[in-house]
C-alpha positions in Angstrom: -57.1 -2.5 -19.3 -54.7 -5.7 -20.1 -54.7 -6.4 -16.2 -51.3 -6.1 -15.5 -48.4 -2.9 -16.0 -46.2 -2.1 -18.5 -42.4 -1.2 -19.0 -42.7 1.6 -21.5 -39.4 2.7 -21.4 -38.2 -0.5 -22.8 -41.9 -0.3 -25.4 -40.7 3.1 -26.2 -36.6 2.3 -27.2 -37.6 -1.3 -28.8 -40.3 0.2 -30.7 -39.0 3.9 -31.7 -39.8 4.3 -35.1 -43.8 3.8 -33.7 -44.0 5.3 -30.2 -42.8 8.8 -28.6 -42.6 8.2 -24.8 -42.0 12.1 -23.0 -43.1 11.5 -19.2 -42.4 15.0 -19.1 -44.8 16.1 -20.9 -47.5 13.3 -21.1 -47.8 9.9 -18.8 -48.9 7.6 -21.6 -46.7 6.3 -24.5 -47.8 7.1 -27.8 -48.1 4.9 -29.9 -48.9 5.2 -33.8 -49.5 2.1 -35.5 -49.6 1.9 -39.4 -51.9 -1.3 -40.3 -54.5 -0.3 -39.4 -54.1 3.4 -38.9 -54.7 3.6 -35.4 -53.1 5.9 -32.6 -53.1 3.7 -28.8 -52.1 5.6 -25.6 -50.6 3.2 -23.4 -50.0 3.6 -19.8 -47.7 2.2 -17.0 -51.1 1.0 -15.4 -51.9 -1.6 -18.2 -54.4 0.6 -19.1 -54.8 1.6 -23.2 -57.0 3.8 -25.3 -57.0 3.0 -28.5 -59.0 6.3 -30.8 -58.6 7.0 -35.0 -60.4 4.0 -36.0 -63.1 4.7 -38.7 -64.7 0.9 -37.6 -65.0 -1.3 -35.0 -63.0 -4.0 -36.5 -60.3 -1.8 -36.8 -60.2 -1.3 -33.0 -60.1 -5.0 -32.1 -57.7 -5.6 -35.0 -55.7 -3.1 -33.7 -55.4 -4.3 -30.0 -54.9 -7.9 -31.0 -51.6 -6.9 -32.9 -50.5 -4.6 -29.5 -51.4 -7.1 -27.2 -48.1 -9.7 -27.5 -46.2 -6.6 -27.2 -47.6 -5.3 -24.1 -46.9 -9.1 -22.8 -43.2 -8.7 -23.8 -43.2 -5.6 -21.9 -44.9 -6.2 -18.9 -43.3 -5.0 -15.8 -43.1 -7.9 -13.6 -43.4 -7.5 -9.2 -40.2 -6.4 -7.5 -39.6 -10.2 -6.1 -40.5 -11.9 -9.1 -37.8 -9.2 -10.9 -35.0 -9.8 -8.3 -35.7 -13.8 -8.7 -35.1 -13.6 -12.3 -31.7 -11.8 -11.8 -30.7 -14.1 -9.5 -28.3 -16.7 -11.1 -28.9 -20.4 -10.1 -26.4 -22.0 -8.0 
């Protein structure tokens, strides 16, 4: 759990050629990462599960390369959002 949620839309259409995002079919983005070869589920919650790794380093490796992308992609509160929009005057 990385504590806070996530925009996977924007995860999903940034990062294409990794993920495959059908909240259709599944909640959770897929996402396939190539070094190392490890498949995360990530959800709108924050929460990930990270499974295909032959070791444990490979796990931790794994979510320390995701992790500054979840950040980029975090979804922030409504009023923080509508701040943000809001040109200064």
């Amino acid at each position: 759990d990385v504590k806070f949620p996530i925009r996977l839309e924007g995860l999903a259409y940034k990062h294409s050629h990794y993920s495959s995002y059908e909240p259709e079919l599944f909640p959770g983005l897929i996402y396939r990462m190539v070094q190392p070869k490890i498949v995360l589920l990530i959800f709108v919650s924050g929460k990930v599960v990270l499974t295909g790794g032959k070791v444990r380093n490979e796990i931790f490796s794994a979510f320390e390369q995701i992790y500054p992308v979840l950040q980029e992609f975090r979804k922030l509160p409504a009023a923080a959002a509508a701040t943000a929009l809001t040109p200064a005057t």
